[in-house]
Backbone as XML, in Angstrom:
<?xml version="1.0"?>
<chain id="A" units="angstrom">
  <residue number="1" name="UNK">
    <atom name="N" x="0.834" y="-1.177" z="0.000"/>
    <atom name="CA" x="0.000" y="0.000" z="0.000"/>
    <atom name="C" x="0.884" y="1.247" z="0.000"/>
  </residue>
  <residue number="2" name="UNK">
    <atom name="N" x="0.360" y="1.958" z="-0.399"/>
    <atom name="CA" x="1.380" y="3.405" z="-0.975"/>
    <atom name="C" x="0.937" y="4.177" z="0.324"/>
  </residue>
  <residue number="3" name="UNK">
    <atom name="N" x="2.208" y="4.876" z="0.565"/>
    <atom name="CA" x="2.257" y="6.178" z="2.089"/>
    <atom name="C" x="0.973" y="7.050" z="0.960"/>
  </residue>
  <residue number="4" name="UNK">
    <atom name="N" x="0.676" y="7.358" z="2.179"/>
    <atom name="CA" x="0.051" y="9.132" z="2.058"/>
    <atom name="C" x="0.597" y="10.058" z="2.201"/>
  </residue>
  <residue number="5" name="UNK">
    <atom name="N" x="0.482" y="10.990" z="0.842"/>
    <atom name="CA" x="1.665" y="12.291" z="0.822"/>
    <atom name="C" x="0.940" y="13.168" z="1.355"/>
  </residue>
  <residue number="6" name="UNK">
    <atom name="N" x="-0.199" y="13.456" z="1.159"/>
    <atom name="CA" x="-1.160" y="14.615" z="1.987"/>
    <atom name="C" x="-1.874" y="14.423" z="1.099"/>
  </residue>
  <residue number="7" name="UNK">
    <atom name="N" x="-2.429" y="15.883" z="0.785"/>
    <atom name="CA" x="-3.501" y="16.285" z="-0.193"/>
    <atom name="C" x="-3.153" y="16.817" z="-1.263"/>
  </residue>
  <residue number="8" name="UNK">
    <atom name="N" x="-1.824" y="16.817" z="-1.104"/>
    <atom name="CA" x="-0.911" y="17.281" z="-2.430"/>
    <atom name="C" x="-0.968" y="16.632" z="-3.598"/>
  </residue>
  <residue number="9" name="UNK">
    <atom name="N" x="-0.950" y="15.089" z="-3.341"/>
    <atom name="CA" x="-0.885" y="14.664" z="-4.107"/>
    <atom name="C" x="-2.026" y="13.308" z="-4.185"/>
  </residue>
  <residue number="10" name="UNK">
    <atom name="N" x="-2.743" y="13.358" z="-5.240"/>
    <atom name="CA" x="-3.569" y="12.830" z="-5.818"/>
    <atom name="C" x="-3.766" y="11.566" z="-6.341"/>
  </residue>
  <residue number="11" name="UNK">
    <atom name="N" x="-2.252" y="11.134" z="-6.384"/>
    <atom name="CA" x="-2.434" y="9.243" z="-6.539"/>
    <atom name="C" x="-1.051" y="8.956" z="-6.810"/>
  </residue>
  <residue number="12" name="UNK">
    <atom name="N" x="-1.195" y="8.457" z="-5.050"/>
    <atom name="CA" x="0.051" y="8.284" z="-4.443"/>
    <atom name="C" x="0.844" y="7.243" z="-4.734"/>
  </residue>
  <residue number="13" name="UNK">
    <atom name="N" x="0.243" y="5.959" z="-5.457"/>
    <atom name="CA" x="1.187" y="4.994" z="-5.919"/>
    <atom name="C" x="1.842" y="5.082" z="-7.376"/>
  </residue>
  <residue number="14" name="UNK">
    <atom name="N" x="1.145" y="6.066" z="-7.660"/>
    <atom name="CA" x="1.936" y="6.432" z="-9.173"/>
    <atom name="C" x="3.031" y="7.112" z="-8.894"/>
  </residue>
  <residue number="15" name="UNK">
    <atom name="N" x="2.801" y="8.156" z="-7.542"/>
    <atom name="CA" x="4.068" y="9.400" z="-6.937"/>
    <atom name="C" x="5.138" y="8.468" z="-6.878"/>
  </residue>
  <residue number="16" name="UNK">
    <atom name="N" x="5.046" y="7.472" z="-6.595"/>
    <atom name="CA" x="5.705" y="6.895" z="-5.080"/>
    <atom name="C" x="6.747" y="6.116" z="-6.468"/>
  </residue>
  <residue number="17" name="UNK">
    <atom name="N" x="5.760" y="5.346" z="-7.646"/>
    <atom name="CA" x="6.372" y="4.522" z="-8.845"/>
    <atom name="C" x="7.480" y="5.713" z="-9.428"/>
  </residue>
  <residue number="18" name="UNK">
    <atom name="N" x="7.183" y="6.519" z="-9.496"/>
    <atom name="CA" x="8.076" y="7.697" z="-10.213"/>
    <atom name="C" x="8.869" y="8.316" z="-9.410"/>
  </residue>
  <residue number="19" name="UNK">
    <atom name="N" x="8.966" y="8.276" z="-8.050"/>
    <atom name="CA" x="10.011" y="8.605" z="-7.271"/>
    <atom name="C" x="11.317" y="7.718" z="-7.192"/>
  </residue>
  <residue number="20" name="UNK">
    <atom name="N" x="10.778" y="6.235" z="-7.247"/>
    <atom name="CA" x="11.443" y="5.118" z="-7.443"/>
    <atom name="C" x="12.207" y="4.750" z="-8.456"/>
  </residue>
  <residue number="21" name="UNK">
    <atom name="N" x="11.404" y="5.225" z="-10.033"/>
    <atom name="CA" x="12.141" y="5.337" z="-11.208"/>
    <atom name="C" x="13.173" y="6.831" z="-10.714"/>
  </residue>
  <residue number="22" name="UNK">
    <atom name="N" x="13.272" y="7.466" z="-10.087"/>
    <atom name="CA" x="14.190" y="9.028" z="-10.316"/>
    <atom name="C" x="13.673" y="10.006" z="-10.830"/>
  </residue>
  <residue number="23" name="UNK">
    <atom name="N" x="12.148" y="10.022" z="-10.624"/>
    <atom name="CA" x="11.932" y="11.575" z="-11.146"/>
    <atom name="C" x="11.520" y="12.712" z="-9.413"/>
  </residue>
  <residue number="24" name="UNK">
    <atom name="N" x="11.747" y="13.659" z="-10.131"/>
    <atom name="CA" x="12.045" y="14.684" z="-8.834"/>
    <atom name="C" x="10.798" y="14.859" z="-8.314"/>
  </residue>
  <residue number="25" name="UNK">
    <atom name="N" x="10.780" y="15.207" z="-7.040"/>
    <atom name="CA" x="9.385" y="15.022" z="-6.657"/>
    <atom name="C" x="8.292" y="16.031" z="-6.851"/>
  </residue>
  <residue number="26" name="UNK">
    <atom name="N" x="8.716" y="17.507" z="-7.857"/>
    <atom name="CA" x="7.939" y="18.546" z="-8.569"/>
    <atom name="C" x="7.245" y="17.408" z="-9.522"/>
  </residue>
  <residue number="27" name="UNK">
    <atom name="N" x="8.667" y="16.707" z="-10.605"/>
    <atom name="CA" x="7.886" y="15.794" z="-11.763"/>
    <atom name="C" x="6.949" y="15.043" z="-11.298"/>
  </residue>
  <residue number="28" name="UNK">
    <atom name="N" x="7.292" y="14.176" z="-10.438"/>
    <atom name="CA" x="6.538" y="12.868" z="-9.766"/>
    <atom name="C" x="5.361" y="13.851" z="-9.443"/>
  </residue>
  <residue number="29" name="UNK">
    <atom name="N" x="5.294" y="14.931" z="-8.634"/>
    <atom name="CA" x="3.596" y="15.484" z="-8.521"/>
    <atom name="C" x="2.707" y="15.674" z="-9.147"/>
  </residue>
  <residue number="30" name="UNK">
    <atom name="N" x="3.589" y="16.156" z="-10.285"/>
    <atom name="CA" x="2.790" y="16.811" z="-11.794"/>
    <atom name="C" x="1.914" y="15.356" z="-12.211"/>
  </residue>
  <residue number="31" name="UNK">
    <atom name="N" x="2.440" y="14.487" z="-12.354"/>
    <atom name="CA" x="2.455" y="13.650" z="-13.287"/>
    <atom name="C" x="1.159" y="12.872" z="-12.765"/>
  </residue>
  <residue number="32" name="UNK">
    <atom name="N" x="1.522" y="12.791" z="-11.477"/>
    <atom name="CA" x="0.677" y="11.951" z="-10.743"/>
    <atom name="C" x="-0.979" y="12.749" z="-10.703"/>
  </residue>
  <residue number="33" name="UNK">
    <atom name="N" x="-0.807" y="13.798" z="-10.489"/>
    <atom name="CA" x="-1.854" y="14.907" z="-10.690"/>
    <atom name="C" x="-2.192" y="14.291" z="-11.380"/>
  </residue>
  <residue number="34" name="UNK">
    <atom name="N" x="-1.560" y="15.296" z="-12.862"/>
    <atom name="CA" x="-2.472" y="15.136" z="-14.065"/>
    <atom name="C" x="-3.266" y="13.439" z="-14.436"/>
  </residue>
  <residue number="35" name="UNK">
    <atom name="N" x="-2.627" y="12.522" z="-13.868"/>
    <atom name="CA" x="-3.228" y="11.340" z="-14.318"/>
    <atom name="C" x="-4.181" y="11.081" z="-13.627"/>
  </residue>
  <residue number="36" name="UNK">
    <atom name="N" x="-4.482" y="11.544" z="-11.881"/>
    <atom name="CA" x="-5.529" y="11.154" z="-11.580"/>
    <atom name="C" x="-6.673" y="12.135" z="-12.073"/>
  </residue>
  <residue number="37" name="UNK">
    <atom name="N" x="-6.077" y="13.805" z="-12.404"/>
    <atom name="CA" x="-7.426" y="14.664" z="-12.812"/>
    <atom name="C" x="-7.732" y="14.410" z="-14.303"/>
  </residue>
  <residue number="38" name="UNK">
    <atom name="N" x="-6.749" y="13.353" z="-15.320"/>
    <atom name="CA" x="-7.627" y="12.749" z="-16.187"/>
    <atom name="C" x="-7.126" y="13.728" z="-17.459"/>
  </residue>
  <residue number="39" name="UNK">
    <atom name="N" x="-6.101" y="14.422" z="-17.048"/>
    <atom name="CA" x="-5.618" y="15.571" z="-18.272"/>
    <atom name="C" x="-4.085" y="15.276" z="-18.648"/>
  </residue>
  <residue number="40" name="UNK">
    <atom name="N" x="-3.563" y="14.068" z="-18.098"/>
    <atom name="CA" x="-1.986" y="13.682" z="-19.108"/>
    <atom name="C" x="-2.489" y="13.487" z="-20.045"/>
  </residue>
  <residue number="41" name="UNK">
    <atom name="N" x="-3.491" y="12.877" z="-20.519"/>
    <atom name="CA" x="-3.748" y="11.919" z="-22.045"/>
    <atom name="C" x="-4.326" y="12.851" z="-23.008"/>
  </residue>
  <residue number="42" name="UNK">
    <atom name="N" x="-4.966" y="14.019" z="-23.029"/>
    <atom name="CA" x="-5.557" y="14.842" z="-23.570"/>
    <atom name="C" x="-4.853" y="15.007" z="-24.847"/>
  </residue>
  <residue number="43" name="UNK">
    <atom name="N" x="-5.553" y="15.621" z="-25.619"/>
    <atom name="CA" x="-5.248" y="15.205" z="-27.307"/>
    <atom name="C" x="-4.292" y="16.109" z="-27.622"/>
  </residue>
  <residue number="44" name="UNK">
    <atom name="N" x="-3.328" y="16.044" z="-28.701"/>
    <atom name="CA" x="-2.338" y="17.120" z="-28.337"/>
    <atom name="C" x="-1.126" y="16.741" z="-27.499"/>
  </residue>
  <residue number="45" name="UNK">
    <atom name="N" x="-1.131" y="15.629" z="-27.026"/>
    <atom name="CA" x="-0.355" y="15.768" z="-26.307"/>
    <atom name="C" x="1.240" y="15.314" z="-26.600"/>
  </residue>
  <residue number="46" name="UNK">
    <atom name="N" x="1.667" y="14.985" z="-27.941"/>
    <atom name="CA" x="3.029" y="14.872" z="-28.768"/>
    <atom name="C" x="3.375" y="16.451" z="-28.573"/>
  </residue>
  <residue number="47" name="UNK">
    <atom name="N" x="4.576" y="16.648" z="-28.352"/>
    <atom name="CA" x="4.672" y="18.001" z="-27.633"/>
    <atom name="C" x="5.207" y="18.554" z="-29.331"/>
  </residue>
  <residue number="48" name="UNK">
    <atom name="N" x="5.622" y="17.674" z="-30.158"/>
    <atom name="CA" x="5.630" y="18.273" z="-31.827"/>
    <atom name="C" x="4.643" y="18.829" z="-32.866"/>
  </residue>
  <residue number="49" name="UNK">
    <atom name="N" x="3.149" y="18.597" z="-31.754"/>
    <atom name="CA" x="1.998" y="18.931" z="-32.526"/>
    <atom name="C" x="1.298" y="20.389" z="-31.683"/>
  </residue>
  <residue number="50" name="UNK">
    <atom name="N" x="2.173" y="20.433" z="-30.877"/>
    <atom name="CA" x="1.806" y="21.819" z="-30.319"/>
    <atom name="C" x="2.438" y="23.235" z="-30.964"/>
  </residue>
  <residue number="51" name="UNK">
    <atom name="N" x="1.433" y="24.180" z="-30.769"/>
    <atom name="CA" x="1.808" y="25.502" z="-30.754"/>
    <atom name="C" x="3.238" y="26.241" z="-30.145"/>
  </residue>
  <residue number="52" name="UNK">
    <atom name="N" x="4.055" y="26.773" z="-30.974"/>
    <atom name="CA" x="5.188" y="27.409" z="-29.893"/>
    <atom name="C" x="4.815" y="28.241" z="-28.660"/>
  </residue>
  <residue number="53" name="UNK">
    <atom name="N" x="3.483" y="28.815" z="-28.912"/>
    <atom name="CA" x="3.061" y="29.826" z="-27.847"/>
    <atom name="C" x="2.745" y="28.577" z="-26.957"/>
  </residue>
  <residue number="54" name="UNK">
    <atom name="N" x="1.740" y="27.225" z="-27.094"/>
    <atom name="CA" x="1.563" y="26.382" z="-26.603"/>
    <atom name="C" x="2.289" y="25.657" z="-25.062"/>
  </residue>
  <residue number="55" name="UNK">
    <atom name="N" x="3.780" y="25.473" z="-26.215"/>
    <atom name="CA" x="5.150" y="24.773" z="-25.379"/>
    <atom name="C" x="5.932" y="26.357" z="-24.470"/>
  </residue>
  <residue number="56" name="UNK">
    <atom name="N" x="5.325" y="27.106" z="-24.912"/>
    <atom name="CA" x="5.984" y="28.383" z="-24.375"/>
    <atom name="C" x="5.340" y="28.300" z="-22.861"/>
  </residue>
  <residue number="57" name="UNK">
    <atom name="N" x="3.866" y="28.776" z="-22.772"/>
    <atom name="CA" x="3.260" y="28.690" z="-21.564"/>
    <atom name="C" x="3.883" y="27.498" z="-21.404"/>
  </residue>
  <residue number="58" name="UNK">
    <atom name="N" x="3.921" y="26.448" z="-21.405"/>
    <atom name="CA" x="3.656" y="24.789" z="-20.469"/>
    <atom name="C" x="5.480" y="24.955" z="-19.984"/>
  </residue>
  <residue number="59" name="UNK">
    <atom name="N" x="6.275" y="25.603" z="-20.648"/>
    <atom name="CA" x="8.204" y="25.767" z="-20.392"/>
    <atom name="C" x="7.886" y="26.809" z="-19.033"/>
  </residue>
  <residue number="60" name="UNK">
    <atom name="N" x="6.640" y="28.125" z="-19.033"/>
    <atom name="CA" x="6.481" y="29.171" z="-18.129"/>
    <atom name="C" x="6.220" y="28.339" z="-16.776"/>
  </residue>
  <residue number="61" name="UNK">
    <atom name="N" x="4.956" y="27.521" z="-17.287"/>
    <atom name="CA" x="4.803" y="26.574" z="-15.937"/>
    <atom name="C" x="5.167" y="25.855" z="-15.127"/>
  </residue>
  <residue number="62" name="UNK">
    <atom name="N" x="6.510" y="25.575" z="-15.876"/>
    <atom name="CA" x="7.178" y="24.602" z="-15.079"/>
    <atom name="C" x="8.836" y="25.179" z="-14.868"/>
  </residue>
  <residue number="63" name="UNK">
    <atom name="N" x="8.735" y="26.167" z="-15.086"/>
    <atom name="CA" x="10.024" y="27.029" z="-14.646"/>
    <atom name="C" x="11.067" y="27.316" z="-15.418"/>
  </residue>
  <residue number="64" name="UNK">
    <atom name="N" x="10.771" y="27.041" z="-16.939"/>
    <atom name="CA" x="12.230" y="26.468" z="-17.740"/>
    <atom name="C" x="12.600" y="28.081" z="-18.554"/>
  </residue>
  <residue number="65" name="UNK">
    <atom name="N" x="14.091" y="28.154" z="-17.198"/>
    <atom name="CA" x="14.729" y="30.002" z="-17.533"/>
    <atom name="C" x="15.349" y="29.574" z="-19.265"/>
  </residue>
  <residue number="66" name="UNK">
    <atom name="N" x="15.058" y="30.998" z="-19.531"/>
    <atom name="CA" x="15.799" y="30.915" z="-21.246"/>
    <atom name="C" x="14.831" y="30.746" z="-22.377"/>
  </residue>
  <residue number="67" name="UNK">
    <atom name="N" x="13.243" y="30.679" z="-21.342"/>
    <atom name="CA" x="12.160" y="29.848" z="-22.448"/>
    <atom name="C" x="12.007" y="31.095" z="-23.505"/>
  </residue>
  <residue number="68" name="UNK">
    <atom name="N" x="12.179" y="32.381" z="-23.495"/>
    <atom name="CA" x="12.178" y="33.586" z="-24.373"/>
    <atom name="C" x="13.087" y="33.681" z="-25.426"/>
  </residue>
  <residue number="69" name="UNK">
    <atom name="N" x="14.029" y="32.754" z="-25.733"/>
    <atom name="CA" x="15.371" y="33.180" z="-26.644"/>
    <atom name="C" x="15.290" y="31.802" z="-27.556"/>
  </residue>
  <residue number="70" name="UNK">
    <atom name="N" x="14.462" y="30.495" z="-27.027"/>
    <atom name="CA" x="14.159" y="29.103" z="-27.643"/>
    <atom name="C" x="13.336" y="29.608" z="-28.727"/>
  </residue>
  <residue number="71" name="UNK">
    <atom name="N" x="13.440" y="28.354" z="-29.846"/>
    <atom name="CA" x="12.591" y="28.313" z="-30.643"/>
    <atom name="C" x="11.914" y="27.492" z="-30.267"/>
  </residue>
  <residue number="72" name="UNK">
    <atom name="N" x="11.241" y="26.604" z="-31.231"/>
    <atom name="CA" x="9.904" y="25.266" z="-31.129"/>
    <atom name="C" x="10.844" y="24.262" z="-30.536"/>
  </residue>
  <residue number="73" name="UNK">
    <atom name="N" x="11.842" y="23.738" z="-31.471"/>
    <atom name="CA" x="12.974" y="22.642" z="-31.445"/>
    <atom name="C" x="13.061" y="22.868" z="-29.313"/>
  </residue>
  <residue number="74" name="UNK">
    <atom name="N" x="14.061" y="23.981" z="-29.395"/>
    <atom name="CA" x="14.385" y="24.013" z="-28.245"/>
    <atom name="C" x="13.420" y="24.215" z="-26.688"/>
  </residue>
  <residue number="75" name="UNK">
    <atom name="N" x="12.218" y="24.796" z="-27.299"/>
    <atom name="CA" x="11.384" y="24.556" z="-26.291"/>
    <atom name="C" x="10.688" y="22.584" z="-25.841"/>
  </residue>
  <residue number="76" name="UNK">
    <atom name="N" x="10.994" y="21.959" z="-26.606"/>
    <atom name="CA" x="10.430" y="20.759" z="-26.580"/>
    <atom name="C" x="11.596" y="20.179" z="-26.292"/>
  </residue>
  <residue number="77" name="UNK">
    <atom name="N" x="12.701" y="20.046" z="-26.519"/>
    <atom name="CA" x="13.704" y="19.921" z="-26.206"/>
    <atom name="C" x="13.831" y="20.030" z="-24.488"/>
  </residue>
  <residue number="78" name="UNK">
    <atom name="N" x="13.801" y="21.361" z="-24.165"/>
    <atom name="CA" x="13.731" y="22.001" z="-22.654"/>
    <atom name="C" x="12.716" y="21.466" z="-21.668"/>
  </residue>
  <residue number="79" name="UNK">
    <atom name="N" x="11.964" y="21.320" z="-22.202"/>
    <atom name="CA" x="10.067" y="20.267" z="-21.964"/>
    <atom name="C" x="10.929" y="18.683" z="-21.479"/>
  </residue>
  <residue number="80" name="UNK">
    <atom name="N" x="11.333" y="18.175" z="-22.293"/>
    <atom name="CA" x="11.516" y="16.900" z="-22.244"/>
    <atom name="C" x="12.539" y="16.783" z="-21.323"/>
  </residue>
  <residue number="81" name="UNK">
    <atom name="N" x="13.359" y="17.668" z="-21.031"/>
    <atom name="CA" x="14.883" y="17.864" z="-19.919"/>
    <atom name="C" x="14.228" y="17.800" z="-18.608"/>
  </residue>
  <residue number="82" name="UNK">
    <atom name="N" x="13.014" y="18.236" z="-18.895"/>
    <atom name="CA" x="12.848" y="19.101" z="-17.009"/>
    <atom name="C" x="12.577" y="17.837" z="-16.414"/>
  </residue>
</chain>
């Protein structure tokens, strides 16, 4: 049975699977979120079929400095690093 992280996080044995693989525990939240609120899978979601303004906000959201001087390449690029 998976710990309880609080209320932070939303489905804790997925957190807990992705902490285990090495993702940081910002990624591991996100991820885990979005899968239990049902919005990782959403259409669109090949980050090559998005908008640059698109990958621009989603680089803003998740903190990625330099996202103003990237193009498409490098914003998806920067996406896939974090």
């Amino acid at each position: 049975m998976a710990k309880d992280h609080g209320s932070q996080i939303k489905n804790d044995d997925l957190y807990e699977k992705l902490r285990d693989d090495g993702a940081s525990k910002e990624k591991a939240a996100r991820i885990a979120n979005a899968k239990e609120a049902g919005t990782l899978d959403k259409g669109g979601t090949h980050l090559e079929n998005r908008s640059k303004d698109e990958l621009y906000d989603e680089a803003k959201e998740i903190g990625i400095e330099g996202r103003s001087k990237m193009d498409k390449d490098g914003l998806i690029d920067a996406i896939r690093g974090h």
